[in-house]
C-alpha positions in Angstrom: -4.9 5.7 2.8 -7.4 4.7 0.5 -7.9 0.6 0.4 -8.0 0.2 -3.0 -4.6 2.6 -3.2 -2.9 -0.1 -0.1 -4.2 -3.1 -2.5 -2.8 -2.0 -5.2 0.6 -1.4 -3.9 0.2 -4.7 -2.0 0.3 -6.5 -5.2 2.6 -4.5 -7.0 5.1 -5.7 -3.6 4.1 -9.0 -4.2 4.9 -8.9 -7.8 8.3 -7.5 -7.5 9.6 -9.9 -4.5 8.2 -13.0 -6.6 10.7 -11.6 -9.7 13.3 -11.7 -7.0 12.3 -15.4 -6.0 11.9 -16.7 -9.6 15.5 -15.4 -10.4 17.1 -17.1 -7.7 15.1 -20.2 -8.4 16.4 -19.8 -12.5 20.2 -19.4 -10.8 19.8 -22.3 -8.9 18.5 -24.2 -11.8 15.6 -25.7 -10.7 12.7 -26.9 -12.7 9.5 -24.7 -13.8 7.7 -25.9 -10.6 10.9 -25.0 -8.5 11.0 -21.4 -9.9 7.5 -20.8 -9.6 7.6 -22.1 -5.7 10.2 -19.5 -4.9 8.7 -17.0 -6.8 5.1 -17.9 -4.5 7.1 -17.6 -0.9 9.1 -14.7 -1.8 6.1 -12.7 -3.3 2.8 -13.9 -0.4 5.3 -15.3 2.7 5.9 -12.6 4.2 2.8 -11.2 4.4 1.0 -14.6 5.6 3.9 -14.2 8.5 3.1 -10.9 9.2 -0.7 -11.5 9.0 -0.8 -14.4 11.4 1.3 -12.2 13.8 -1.4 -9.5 13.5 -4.3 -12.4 14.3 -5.9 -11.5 10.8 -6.7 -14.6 9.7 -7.2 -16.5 7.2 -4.3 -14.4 5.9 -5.0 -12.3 2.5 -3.2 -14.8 0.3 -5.7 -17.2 1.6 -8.8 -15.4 0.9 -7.8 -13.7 -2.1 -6.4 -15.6 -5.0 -4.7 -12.6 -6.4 -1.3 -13.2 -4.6 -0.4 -16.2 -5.4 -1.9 -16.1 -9.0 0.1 -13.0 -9.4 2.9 -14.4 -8.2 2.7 -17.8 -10.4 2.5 -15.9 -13.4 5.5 -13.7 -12.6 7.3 -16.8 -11.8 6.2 -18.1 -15.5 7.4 -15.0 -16.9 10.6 -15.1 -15.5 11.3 -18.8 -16.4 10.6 -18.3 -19.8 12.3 -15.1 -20.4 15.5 -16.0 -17.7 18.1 -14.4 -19.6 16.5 -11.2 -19.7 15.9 -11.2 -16.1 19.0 -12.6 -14.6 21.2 -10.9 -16.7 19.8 -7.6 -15.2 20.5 -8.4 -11.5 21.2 -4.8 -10.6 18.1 -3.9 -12.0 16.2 -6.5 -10.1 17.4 -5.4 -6.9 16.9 -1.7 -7.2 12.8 -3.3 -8.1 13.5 -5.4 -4.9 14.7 -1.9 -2.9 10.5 -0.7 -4.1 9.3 -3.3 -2.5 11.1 -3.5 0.8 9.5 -0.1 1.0 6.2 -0.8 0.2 5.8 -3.9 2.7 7.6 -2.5 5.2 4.7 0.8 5.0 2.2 -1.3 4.6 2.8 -3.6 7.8 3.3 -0.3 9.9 0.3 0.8 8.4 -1.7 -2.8 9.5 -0.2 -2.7 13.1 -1.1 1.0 13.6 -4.1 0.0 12.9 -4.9 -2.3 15.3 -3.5 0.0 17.6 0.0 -2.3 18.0 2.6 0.1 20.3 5.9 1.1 18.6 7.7 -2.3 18.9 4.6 -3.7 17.1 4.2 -2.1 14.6 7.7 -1.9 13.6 8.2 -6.0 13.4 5.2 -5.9 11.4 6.8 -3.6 8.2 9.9 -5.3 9.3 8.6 -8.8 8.4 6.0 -8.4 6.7 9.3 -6.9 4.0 12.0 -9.5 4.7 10.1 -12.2 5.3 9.9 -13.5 2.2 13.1 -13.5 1.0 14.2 -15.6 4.0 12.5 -18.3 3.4 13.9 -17.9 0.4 17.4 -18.4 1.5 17.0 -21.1 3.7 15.8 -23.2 0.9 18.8 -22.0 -0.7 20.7 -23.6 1.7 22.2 -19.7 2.8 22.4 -17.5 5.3 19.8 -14.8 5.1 20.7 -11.9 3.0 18.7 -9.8 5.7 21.7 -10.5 8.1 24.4 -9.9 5.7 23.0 -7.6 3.0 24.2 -4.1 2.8 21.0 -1.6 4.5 18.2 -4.2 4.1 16.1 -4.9 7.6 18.0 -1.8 8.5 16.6 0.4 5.8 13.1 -1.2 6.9 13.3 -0.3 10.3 14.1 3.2 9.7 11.4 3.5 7.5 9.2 2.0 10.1 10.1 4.2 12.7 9.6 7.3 10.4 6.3 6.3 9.6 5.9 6.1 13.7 7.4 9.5 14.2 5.3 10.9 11.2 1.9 10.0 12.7 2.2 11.4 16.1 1.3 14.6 13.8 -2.1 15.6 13.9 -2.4 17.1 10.7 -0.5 15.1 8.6 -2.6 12.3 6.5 -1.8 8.2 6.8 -1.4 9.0 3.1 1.7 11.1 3.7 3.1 8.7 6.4 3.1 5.8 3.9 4.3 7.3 1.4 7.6 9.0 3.5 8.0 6.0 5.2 8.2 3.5 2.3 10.5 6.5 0.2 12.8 6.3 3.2 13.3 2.4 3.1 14.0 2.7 -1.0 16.0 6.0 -0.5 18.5 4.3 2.1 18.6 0.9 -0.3 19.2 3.0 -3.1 22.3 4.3 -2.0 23.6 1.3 0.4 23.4 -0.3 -3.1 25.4 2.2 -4.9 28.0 3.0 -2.0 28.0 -0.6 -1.1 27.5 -0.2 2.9 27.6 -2.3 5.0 27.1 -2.4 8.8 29.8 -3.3 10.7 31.0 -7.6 11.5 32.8 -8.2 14.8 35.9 -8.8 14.6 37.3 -12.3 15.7 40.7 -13.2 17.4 43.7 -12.9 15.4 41.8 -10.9 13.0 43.1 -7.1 12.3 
């Protein structure tokens, strides 16, 4: 896919998950500085994981000011228009669903192409989309919504491994593989969300 197509969406990922970190930082009440810190590690942390796994370094938020100033200003935003945005938490997660797809694509698409093997390349889309928002839980003081949330790293990895099974075909374009693979992961969040699914907990002793 074309580079200036992945940058693109690469922002557009970054903008939503820093919406996602701004609200939570508004819920929790925290300052203007607070809000705009969770906004910054939900919107560039993951990548910066995922691109330090990969050995590309200095990581893209690092080298490109775009991230984070994208990410600062959409933490502004949403501290300064809060009830609009935390009012509309269903909307906000259904944006958050978008870019869980187009992370998870784009770290597949990163690995691949460093020639990563299957396991590779799907912990790259895997945390290159969740790693963000974990951070942003455990400075929450909460266990991560990835191991609790209805379809979340499991939507990922499905898209991953599409993506995987998509480009062992010759004739089909990295274009097409992206974009399945990230419709897949917003597809499966999209209805986990609206059926409510949820995989299943052990049970414990005594429990029926």
């Amino acid at each position: 896919m074309h580079n200036g197509i992945i940058y693109a969406l690469d922002l557009f990922g970054t903008m939503i998950f820093a919406i996602t970190g701004a609200v939570k930082g508004v819920r929790l009440r925290l300052d203007m500085l607070g809000v705009m810190v969770f906004a910054i590690t939900v919107g560039c942390a993951g990548g910066m994981v995922r691109d330090c796994l990969l050995g590309i370094t200095p990581v893209a938020a690092f080298t490109d000011s775009a991230y984070v100033i994208v990410s600062a200003i959409t933490g502004l935003v949403v501290f300064f228009a809060a009830p609009k945005f935390v009012g509309r938490w269903r909307v906000i997660i259904h944006c958050d669903a978008i870019g869980l797809g187009v992370f998870t694509a784009i770290g597949v698409e990163k690995a691949a192409l460093l020639g990563l093997g299957v396991v590779g390349q799907v912990l790259s889309g895997v945390i290159g989309a969740v790693g963000g928002g974990v951070l942003r839980d455990v400075f929450s003081k909460e266990i991560p919504a990835v191991l609790t949330s209805d379809f979340y790293a499991t939507a990922s990895i499905i898209g991953a491994l599409l993506y995987i099974i998509l480009e062992q075909i010759p004739t089909l374009d990295n274009a097409v593989c992206f974009a399945a693979s990230a419709a897949c992961v917003i597809l499966i969040r999209f209805y986990a969300i609206r059926k409510n699914l949820k995989l299943p907990v052990a049970r414990m002793v005594g429990e029926k």
